[in-house]
C-alpha positions in Angstrom: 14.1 -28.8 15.0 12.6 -25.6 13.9 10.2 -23.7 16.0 6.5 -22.9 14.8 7.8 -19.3 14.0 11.0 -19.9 12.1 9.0 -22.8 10.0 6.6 -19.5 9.3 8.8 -17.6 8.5 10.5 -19.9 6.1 6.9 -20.6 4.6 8.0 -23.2 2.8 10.2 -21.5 0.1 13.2 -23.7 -0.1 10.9 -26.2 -1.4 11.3 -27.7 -4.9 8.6 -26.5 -7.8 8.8 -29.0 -10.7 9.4 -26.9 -13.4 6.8 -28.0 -16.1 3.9 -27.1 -13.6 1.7 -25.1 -14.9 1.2 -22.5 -12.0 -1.6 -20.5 -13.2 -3.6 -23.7 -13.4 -2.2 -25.2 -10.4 -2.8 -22.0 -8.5 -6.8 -21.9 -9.7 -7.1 -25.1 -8.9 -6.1 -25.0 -5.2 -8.2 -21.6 -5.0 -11.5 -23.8 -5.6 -10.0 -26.3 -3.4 -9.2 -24.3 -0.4 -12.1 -21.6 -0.8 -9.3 -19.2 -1.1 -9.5 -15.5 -2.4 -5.9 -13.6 -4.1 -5.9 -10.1 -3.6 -3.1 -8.3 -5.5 -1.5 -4.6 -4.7 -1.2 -2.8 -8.2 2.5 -2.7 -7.4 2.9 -6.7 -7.5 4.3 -8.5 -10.2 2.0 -8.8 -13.7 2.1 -12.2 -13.1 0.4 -12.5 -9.3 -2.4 -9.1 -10.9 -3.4 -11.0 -13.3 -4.1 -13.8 -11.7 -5.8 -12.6 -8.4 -9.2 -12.0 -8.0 -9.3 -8.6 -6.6 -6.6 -5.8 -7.7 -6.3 -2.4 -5.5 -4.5 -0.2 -3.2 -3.8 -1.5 0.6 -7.2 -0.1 2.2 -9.5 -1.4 -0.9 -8.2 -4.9 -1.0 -8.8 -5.2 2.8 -12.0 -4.1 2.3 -12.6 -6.2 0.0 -10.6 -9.0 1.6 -13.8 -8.5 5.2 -16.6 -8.4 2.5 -15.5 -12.2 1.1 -16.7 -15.7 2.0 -13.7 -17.3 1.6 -12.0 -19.1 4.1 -8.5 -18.0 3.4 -7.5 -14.6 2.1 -3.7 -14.7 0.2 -2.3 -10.9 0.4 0.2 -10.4 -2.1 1.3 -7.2 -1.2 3.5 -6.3 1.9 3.4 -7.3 6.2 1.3 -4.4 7.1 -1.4 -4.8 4.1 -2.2 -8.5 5.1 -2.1 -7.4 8.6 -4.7 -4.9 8.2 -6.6 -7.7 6.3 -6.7 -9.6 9.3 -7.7 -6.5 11.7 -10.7 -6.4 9.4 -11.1 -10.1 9.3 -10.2 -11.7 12.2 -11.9 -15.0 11.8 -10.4 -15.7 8.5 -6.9 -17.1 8.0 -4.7 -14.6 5.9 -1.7 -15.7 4.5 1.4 -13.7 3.1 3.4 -15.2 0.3 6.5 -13.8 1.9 6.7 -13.0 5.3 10.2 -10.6 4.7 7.7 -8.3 2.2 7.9 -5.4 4.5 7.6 -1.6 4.3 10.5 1.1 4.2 7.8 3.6 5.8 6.0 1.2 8.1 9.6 0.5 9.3 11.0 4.0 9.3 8.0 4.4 12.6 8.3 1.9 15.7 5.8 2.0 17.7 7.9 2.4 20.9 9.1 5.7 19.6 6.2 6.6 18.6 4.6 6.1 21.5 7.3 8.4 23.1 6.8 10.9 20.6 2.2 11.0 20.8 3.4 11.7 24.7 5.0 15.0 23.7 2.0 16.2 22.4 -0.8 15.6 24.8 -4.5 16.9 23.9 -3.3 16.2 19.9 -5.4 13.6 18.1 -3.2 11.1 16.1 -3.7 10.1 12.3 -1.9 8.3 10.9 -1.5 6.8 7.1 -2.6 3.4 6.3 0.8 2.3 5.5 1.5 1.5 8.9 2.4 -1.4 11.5 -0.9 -2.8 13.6 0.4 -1.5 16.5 0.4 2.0 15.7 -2.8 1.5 14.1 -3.7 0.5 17.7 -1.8 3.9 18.9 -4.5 6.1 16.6 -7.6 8.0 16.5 -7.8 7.7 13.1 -6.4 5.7 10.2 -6.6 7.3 6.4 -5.4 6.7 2.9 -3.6 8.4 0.6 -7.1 9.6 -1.0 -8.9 10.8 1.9 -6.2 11.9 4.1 -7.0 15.7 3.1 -10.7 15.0 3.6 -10.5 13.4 7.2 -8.4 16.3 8.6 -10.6 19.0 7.0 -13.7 17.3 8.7 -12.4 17.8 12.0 -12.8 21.1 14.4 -9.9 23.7 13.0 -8.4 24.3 16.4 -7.9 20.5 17.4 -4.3 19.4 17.5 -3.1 16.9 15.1 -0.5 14.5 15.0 0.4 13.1 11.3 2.7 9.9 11.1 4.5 8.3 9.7 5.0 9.7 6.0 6.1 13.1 6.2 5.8 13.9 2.9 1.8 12.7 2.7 1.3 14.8 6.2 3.2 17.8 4.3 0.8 17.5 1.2 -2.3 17.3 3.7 -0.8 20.3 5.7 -0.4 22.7 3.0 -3.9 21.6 1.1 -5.7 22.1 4.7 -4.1 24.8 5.9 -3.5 23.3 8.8 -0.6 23.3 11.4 0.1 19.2 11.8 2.7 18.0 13.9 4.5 14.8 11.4 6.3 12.2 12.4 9.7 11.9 10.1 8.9 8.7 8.1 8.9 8.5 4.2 8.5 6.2 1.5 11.8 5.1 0.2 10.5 4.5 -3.6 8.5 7.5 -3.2 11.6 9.4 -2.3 13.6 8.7 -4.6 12.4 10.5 -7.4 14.7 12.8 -9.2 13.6 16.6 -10.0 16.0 16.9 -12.6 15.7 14.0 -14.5 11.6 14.3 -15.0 12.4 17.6 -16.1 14.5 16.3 -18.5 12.1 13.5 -19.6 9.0 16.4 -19.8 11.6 17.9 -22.4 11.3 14.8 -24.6 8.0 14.5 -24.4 6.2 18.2 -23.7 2.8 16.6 -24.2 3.0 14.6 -21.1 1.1 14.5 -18.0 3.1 14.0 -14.9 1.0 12.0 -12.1 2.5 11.5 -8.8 1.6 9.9 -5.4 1.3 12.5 -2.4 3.7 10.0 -0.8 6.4 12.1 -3.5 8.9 15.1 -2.4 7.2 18.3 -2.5 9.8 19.1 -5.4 8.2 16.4 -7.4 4.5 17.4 -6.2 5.1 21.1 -7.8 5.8 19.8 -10.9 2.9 17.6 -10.9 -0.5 17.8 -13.2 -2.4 15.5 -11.1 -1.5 13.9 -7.3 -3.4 11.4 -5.9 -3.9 7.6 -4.8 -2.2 4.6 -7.0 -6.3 4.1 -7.3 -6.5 7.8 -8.3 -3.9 8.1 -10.9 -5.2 5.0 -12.4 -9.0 6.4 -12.7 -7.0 10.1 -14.3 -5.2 8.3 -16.4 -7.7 6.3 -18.3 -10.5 9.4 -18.1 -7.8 11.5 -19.8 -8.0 12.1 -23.0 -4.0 12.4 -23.4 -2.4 9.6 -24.5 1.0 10.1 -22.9 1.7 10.0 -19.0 4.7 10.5 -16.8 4.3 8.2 -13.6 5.8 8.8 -10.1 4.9 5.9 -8.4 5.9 2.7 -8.1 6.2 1.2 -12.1 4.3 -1.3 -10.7 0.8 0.2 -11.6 1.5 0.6 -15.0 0.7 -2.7 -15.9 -3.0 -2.0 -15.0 -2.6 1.0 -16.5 -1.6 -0.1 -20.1 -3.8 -2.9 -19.7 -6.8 -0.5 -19.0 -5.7 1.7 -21.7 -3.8 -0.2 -24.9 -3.5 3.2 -26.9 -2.2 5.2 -24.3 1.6 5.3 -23.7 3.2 5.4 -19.7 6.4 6.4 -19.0 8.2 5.6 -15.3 9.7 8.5 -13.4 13.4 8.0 -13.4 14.8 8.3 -9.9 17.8 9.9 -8.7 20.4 6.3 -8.3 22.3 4.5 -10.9 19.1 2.1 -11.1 16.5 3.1 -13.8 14.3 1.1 -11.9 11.5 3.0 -9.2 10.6 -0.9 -8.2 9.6 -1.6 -4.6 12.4 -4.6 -3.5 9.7 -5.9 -0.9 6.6 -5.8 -2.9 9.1 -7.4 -5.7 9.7 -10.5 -3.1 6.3 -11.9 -3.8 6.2 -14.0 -6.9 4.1 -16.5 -8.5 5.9 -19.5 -7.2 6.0 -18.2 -3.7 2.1 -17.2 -4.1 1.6 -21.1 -5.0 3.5 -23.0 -2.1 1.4 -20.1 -0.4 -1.8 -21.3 -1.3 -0.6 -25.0 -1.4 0.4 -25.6 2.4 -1.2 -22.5 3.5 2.0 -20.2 5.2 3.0 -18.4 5.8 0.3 -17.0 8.0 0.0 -13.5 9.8 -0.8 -13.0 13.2 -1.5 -10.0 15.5 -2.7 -10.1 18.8 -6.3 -10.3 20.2 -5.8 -6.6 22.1 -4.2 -5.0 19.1 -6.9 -6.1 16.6 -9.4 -4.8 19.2 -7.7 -1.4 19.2 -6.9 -1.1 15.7 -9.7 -1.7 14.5 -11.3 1.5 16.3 -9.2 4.0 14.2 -10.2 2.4 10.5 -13.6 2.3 11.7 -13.8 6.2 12.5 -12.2 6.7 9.0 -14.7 4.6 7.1 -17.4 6.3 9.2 -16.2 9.3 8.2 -15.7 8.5 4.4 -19.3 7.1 4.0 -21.0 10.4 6.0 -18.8 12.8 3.2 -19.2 10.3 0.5 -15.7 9.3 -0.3 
């Protein structure tokens, strides 16, 4: 017989979906019935955006996710997302539609080498990046996102000694906008990285009139080229305040469904990345789909966990950063 874990992590997904079910119904339905609230990353499937209740990047949909009544919270995005759901709400049941949906950066930064590496460093204060596991969350002074990162490091005293993890890449993009000397931890995005110099270039020659927009998560390669860098939220807001109607996007493609649906006449094209693929799709925020997000909702797993202590310490370091965001105004 399975174990409680191994039921978890199988969450029900071997099960059998009659195939004239109407899931968008189906999945309203047990919503109202469950007091249940979807929120959707911008990179999920069109499907699973549109029908979730809130739409965002990691840190707003967690917000958003402690600010709810409803009982249970359904994150369709990846592990460490829904995790930092439940930091924020620790009374509420969160579920995760698939429990593999992980993170190539959270991944590329165990804790117990981290842990090794923060020891190297004494008297440095350690930020790290959203996109992180719970227990380095519970390693840091302070959390940030990809749209106050540069803010949060500029706030504090020029001669305190900082430690940036995981993504090497965002810590670089902080570093050289700060002008500050930040010791990073070598983790990176692997859809962010794989971006390809040339071939934008290339595409830019086909279409002069376009604006390239790309995460800070990107190769500095791709961040020179850029006209605008910032959050997934960030390039969405540009993009529809614009008033170009043609945009190169080096993210991942799955924002430009809210982008085209917030801006009909506007035209977005994906960055091509450097592999045989013409894809720049994330493969574990591509696990969630709408038939997993139902048997989700319908027998309520699987469900994320973290430890009592590690809430209790990770919640510190978000804390400090949205004290720190409200007193600048971010």
């Amino acid at each position: 017989m399975d174990t409680l874990e191994e039921i978890n992590v199988k969450g029900f997904a071997e099960e059998e979906i009659d195939p004239s079910l109407d899931l968008f119904a189906e999945i309203e339905k047990l919503k109202k019935e469950k007091n249940a609230v979807i929120l959707a990353h911008y990179y999920q499937e069109p499907d699973i955006q549109d029908i979730a209740d809130y739409i965002g990047d990691s840190l707003g949909l967690s917000q958003q996710a402690a600010k709810t009544d409803a009982d249970i919270i359904v994150f369709a995005g990846v592990h460490f997302m829904a995790e930092t759901a439940k930091i924020l709400s620790p009374s509420k049941k969160v579920l995760l539609p698939d429990l593999k949906a992980g993170c190539s950066l959270a991944d590329s930064c165990p804790a117990h080498l981290f842990k090794r590496f923060k020891e190297a460093y004494p008297n440095h204060l350690v930020i790290t990046y959203v996109n992180c596991t719970a227990e380095l969350k519970a390693m840091s002074d302070i959390v940030c996102t990809s749209s106050n990162a540069v803010q949060i490091v500029e706030s504090l005293p020029k001669d305190q000694k900082i430690i940036f993890g995981p993504d090497k890449n965002l810590g670089a993009y902080v570093a050289k906008k700060t002008g500050r000397d930040l010791v990073l931890w070598n983790g990176a995005c692997m859809v962010h990285e794989i971006f390809s110099r040339e071939k934008i270039t290339r595409l830019k020659e086909r279409h002069p009139g376009a604006k390239l927009l790309a995460h800070p998560e990107c190769e500095d390669a791709i961040l020179k080229m850029a006209d605008y860098i910032g959050s997934t939220t960030g390039i969405l807001k540009y993009a529809s305040g614009h008033p170009d109607k043609e945009f190169i996007v080096a993210t991942e493609a799955g924002i430009i469904h809210q982008m085209q649906k917030e801006n009909p006449d506007k035209t977005f094209i994906p960055a091509p990345p450097n592999n045989n693929c013409a894809c720049n799709d994330c493969p574990h925020m591509k696990r969630n789909t709408l038939e997993k997000l139902y048997l989700c909702i319908k027998n309520e797993m699987p469900e994320i966990y973290v430890p009592q202590d590690i809430i209790e310490k990770a919640v510190k370091p978000i804390e400090r950063m949205l004290s720190i965001s409200a007193r600048l105004g971010l």
